[in-house]
N, C-alpha and C positions, 0 to 999 in steps of 0.2 A: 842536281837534286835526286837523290834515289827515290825510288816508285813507291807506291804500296807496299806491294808484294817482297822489293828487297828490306823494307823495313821492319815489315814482318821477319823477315830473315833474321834480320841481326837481332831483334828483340827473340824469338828464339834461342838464338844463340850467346846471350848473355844469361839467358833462364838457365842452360841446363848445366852442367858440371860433368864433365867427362876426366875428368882427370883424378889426380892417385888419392886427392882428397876424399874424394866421395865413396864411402862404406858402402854403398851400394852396387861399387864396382867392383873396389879393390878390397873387401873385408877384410880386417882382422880383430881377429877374438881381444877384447881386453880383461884387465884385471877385476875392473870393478861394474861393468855393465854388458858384461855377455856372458850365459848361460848355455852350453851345449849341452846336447841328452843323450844321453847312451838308452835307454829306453824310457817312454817307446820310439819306435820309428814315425816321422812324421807323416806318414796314411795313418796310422794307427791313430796317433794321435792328435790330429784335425779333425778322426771320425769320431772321437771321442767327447772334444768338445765341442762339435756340432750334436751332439747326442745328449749336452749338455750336462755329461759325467761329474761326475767332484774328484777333479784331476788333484791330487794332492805330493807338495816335494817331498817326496822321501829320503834322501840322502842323496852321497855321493857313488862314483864307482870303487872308490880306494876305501869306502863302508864297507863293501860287500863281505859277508863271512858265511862261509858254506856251511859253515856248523852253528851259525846264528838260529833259535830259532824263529825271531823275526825276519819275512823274506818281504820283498816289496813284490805286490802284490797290481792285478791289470790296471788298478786308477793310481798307480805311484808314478809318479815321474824320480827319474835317477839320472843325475847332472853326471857328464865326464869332465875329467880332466881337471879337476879343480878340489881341492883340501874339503872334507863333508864341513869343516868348523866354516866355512867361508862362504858355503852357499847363501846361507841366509843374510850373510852382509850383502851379497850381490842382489839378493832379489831383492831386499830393504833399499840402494840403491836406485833400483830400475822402477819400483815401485814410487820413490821421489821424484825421480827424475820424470816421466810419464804426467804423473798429476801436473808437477809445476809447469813441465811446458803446453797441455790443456787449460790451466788457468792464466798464465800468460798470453798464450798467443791464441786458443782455441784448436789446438794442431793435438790429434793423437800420436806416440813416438813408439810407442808400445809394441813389437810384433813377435811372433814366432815366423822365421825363416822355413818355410818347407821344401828342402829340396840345396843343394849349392853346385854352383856351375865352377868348373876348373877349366879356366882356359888359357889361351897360349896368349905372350903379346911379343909384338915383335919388338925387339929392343938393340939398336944399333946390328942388324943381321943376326940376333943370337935370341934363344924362347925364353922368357920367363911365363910363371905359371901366377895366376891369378884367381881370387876365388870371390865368386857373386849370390847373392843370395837370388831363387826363383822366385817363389812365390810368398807371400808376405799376409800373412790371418794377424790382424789385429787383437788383442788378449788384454787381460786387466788382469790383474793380481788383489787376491781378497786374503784379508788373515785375522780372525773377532778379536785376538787380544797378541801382545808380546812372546806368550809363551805356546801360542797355537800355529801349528804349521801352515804354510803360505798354498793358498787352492789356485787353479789358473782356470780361467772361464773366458769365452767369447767377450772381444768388446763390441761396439753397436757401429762401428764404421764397416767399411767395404773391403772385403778383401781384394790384392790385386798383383796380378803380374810384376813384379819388380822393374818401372818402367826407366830407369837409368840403364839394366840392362838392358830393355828390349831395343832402345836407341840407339844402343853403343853395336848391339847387335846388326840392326839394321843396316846404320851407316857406313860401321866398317866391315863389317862381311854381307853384307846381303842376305842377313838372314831374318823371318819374322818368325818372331816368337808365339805360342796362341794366345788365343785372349782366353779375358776371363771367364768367359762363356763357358770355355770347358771342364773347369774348373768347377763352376755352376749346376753343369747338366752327368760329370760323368767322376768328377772328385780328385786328390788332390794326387793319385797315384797314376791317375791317365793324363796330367799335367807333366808330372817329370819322366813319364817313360816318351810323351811327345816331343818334349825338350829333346832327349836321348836320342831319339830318333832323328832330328833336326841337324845337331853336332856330329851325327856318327862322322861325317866324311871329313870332318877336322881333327887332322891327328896328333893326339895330347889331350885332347878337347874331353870330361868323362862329366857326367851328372852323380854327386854321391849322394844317397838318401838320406840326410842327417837333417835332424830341426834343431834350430839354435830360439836362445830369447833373446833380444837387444834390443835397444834404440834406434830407429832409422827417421829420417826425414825429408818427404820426397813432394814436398807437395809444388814447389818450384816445377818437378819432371812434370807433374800430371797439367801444369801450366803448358808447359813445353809441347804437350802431346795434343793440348786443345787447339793452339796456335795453329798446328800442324794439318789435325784433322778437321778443322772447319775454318782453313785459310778462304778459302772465296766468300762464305759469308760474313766474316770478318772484314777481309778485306773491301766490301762493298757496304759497309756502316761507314754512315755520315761523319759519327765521331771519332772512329778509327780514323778515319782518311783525313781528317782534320787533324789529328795529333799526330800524324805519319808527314805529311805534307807541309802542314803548317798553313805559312799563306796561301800557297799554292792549291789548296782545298778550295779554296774559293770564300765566301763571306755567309755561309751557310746560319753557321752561330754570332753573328758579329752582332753586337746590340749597343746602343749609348748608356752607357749608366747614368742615375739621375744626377744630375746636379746639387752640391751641397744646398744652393738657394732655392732650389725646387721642391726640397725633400720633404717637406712637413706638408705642401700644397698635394703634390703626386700619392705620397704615402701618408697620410691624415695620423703621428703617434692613435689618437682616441680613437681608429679603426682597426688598430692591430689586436691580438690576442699574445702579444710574446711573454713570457714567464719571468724573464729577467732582465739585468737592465742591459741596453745596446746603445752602442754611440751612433755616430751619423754614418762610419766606413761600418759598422755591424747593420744597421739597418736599411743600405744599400745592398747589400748581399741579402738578406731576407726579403727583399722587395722586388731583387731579381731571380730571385730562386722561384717566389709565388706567382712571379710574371713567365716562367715556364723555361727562363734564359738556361744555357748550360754555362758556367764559366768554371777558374780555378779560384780558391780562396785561399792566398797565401800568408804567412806569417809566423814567426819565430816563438817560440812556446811561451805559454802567460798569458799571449795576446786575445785570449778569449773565444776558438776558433770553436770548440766543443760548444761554449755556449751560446754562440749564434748557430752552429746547429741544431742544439736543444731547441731556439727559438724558430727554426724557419720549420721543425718540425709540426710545433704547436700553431704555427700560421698555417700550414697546407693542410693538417688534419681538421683545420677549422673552416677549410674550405671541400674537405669529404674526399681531399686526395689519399695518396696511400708511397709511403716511403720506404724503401730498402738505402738501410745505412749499410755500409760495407768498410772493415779495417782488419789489417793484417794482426792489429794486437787486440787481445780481448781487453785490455786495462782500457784502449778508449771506447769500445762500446761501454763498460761498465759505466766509467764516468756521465755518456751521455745520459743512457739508460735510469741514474740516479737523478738524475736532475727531472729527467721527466715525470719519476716517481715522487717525486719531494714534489711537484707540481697536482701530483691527483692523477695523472692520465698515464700509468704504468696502468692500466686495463685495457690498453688499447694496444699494447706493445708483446711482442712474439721474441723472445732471444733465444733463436736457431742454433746457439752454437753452444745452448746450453741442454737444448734438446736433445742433439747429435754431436756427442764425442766426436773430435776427430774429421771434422766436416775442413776440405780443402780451404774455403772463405767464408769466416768466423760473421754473418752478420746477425747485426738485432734488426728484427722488420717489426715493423709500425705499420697500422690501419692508416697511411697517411698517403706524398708524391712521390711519383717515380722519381726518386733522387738518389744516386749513387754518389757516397763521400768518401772517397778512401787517404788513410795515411793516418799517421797516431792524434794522439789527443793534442792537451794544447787550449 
């Protein structure tokens, strides 16, 4: 039976993606969801909308006319490489795509690349070249009507190191990329000349200063990187070691569930506060949630699993606890969240993931128990 620690390993290593799927190693520009700039350069323009500029698209590079006498001007952004008639379907595009996967899942996709790394990979003894994005600023896209051009402004998540590269970096060359501290303290132009500095002694290896707009999705890596960086206190939680181990954990959480003949004597129905209705397998899982048990609650969709946690919430809140639901898709907080509003007691309820854009793990917290429920609705 493998350890803690190797089972951390492989749970790792099933999070992260290093291979040629993953745009955040191996980029390439597409047709209809990536935006490169020919100006400005991305110091200029990170500093700009950190400045909170009214960054506005202006065209293309195959626009440009020197005897135009419209010239784009220091808040224009000017797209390369791309027909001017076409910009605007790509930013309509990314500007879709962006939204649906925040109301989806609670994930922002949205970023400007500051910075792209070209590097070498070894392939059967011979180099190919490959290109990564550095540094990744979050951005939203605003436009008031059909016929108004498209503004790009900060979005409200975290900028961050490109962490698929920093992995791939680490693991296979030994090299540590800096954090985003510096980034923080000294801006986005002592980020890639540090990078630069990093790479000099790999040859092939160059940083180009270019910012792209696209899609990216890394919130799997930024898992990978917690696993990574707080393995001992991980590894030393009860319930980690419990779901790592299995039996071999010991009997930590082990509990009797009540008995169907028991249930109305141990759980009194006329004592509960649940909102809706629950059978005898829903109101054994409410009775062991309120009695402080950890377990799993399983079941195939239909079977009501949302609304026994509507209900175990409205029993813990009834006893002054306090609840963090957590799910990978925002459709089932959404669900819970309605039912506790159709209930009266949505004034009691926080939805974090409506708060903060783009927040890694989308949950709605409740004034209720420490209860962590993760997985879709149902």
């Amino acid at each position: 039976m493998p350890s803690v620690e190797e089972q951390l390993e492989q749970w790792r290593k099933d999070l992260i993606n290093l291979g040629r799927s993953n745009r955040l190693l191996y980029y390439r520009a597409t047709k209809t969801s990536t935006l490169e700039f020919a100006v400005p350069g991305p110091a200029t323009l990170i500093d700009r909308l950190q400045r909170k500029d009214q960054l506005v698209f202006y065209g293309s590079e195959p626009d440009f006319d020197p005897d135009r006498e419209s010239q784009p001007g220091p808040n224009h952004i000017v797209s390369a490489g791309v027909e001017p008639k076409r910009v605007r379907g790509i930013l309509r595009n990314l500007e879709r795509r962006s939204i649906q996967e925040f109301l989806d899942r609670g994930l922002w996709i949205l970023y400007v690349a500051a910075g792209l790394l070209e590097w070498c990979v070894d392939v059967a003894e011979e180099q190919e070249q490959a290109l990564s994005p550095i540094l990744l600023i979050p951005v939203r896209l605003k436009h008031e009507s059909s016929s108004e051009p498209y503004l790009l402004e900060l979005a409200e998540d975290d900028p961050t190191i490109n962490p698929a590269l920093a992995t791939k970096l680490e693991h296979d060359f030994g090299i540590t990329l800096p954090s985003i501290d510096l980034y923080e303290e000294e801006g986005t132009q002592a980020v890639l000349e540090a990078v630069a500095d990093l790479v000099a002694p790999q040859r092939g290896w160059v940083v180009k200063e270019q910012a792209v707009l696209s899609v990216f999705s890394f919130h799997k890596e930024v898992m990978y990187r917690d696993l990574k960086d707080n393995e001992e206190r991980i590894a030393g939680h009860q319930a980690v070691r419990a779901m790592a181990l299995g039996a071999a954990a010991g009997k930590a959480f082990d509990f009797e569930p009540i008995d169907d003949s028991q249930l109305d004597a141990i759980a009194p129905p006329e004592d509960t506060v649940t909102i809706l209705d629950a059978d005898s397998s829903q109101r054994k899982c409410i009775a062991a949630a309120c009695a402080g048990h950890s377990f799993v609650m399983d079941g195939p969709p239909g079977t009501g699993k949302s609304q026994t946690i509507a209900n175990m919430i409205v029993e813990l809140l009834a006893k002054e606890k306090s609840v963090l639901f957590v799910s990978e898709k925002a459709a089932a907080l959404d669900v819970v969240f309605s039912r506790l509003k159709a209930a009266g007691v949505s004034e009691f309820c926080l939805e974090l993931h409506r708060l903060v854009p783009g927040i890694t793990i989308s949950p709605c917290c409740c004034r209720m128990a420490q209860l962590c429920v993760s997985g879709g609705g149902g």
